[in-house]
C-alpha angles and dihedrals in degrees: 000000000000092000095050091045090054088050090047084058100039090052088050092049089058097043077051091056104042085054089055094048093047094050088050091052093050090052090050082041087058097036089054095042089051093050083049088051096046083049102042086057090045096050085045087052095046089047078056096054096045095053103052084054088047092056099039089048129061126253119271147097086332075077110062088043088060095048092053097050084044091055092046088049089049091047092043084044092058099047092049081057096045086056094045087054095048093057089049090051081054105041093050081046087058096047095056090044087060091046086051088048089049104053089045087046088053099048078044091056093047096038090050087042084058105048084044089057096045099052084044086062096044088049090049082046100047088048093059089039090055086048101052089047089043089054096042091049095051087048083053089044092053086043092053092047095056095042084053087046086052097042093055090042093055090043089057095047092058094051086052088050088041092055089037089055100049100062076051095051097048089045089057089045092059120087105265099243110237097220119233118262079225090059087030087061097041090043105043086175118102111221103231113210110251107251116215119246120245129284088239098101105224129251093267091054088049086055097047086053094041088052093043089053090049114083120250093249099050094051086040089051137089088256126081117251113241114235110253107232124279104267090202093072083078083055135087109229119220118232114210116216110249094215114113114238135179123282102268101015078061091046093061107046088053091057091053085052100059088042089060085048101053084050087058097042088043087055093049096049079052093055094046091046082053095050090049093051081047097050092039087058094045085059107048087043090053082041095058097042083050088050090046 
C-alpha cells in the first residue's frame, strides 16, 4: 500500500508539473502571437509605406531594394510560422501525454480505493477473529483453573486417606491380644473394631469446599455463595461389603480396600493431571495463533 501510495503522489506531482509547464507554454505562445501581431501591423505598415513611395517615385534602383526587404520579411514571416507550429505540435503532444497521466492516475486511485477496502475488511475480520480466540482462551483458562483446583483438592484428599490408613495399617500388623477368661468373665462386652466410614466425603465437607472454592467477598456479601461442584464425582467410591467377618480378617481386607482405592484415586488425579496439560496446550497454542 505504501508503494502504490508513493506512485499515486508521484503521478499527481507530475500531472502537476506538466500542467505547469502547459500553462507556461501558452503564456510564451500569447506573448509571441501578440509580438507577430505587433510585427505583422508594423511590416504592413512599412509595405504601405513602400508602396505609396513606389508609386509616387520613379522606377529604378529604389525597386530592387524593396523586393529584397520584402523577400527577407516573407522569409522572416515563414520562420516565425514554422515555430509557431512547432509549439502547437508540443503543446498538443503535451495534451495527449496528460490525458495519458490522467487515465493512469485514474486505474492508480481505484485500484488504491480497492486494496484499501480490501485490508479494511481483513482488519474488521481479524478483529473478530482476536476476540473469538481471546474469549476462547479466557473459557480454557477458566477450564484450566478449576481442573488445577480439582487436582489439588483430590491430591489432598489422598494425603488425608494416606495418613488415615497408616494408624490402620500399624493396628492390623500387632498381634491381636486373646483376652483372659478371667477379663472375659468381669467384661462381658465384646470391644467391636471400629469400621471406617465410607470414601464418599459427607454433605458438611462438601460445604466447607464449596465455601473454600468461593472468594472472600462473595461469601462476605450480601449474595450466597454458590457450592463449588462435588470433586468426588471425579472419584471412584469404595463399597464396603456389608457381611460381618471376623476382626482381622475384616481388617485386611479393609486395608486392601482402601489399597485398591488409593490405585483409583491415584488414576483419576492422573486424569485430571492429563486434562490440565491438555488444556494448558490448548492455551499456549491459542496463545501463539492470537499472537500471529
Amino acid at each position: 500500500m505504501e508503494n502504490t501510495g508513493s506512485q499515486g503522489v508521484s503521478l499527481e506531482q507530475q500531472v502537476e508539473s506538466v500542467e505547469r509547464s502547459i500553462v507556461f507554454l501558452r503564456q510564451e505562445q500569447l506573448s509571441l502571437l501578440h509580438g507577430l501581431h505587433l510585427e505583422i501591423l508594423s511590416l504592413q505598415k512599412r509595405c504601405t509605406e513602400l508602396t505609396q513611395e513606389l508609386n509616387m517615385k520613379p522606377p529604378g534602383r529604389r525597386e530592387a531594394e524593396v523586393k529584397e526587404e520584402q523577400k527577407q520579411l516573407e522569409a522572416r514571416c515563414r520562420e516565425v510560422e514554422e515555430h509557431l507550429q512547432e509549439q502547437q505540435e508540443i503543446q498538443s503532444d503535451l495534451r495527449w501525454e496528460l490525458s495519458q497521466k490522467s487515465v493512469i492516475v485514474g486505474s492508480l486511485r481505484a485500484s488504491l480505493k480497492e486494496k484499501e477496502r480490501r485490508f479494511l475488511e481483513e482488519l474488521k475480520n481479524r478483529s473478530h477473529r482476536t476476540t473469538v480466540l481471546n474469549t476462547e482462551l479466557q473459557k480454557q483458562t477458566e477450564v484450566a483453573a478449576y481442573l488445577s483446583f480439582q487436582l489439588h483438592s483430590a491430591k489432598q484428599k489422598l494425603h488425608q486417606q494416606r495418613q488415615h490408613r497408616r494408624p490402620a495399617q500399624s493396628g492390623v500388623d500387632k498381634p491381636p491380644i486373646h483376652p483372659s477368661p478371667q477379663a472375659s468373665a468381669s467384661s462381658p462386652t465384646t470391644i467391636k473394631p471400629k469400621r471406617r466410614s465410607s470414601s464418599r466425603p459427607s454433605s458438611n465437607f462438601h460445604t466447607e469446599r464449596a465455601r473454600e472454592c468461593v472468594p472472600r467477598e462473595r461469601v462476605m456479601g450480601p449474595e450466597e455463595p454458590m457450592a463449588m461442584p462435588d470433586p468426588a464425582l471425579f472419584f471412584y467410591p469404595y463399597r464396603h461389603r456389608s457381611r460381618l467377618r471376623p476382626p482381622h480378617r475384616h481388617a485386611l481386607q479393609e486395608a486392601e480396600g482402601e489399597e485398591s482405592e488409593e490405585l483409583d484415586q491415584g488414576a483419576s488425579v492422573s486424569r485430571l493431571a492429563t486434562t490440565v496439560a491438555k488444556a494448558t496446550a490448548t492455551t499456549a497454542s491459542t496463545t501463539e495463533n492470537n499472537s500471529e
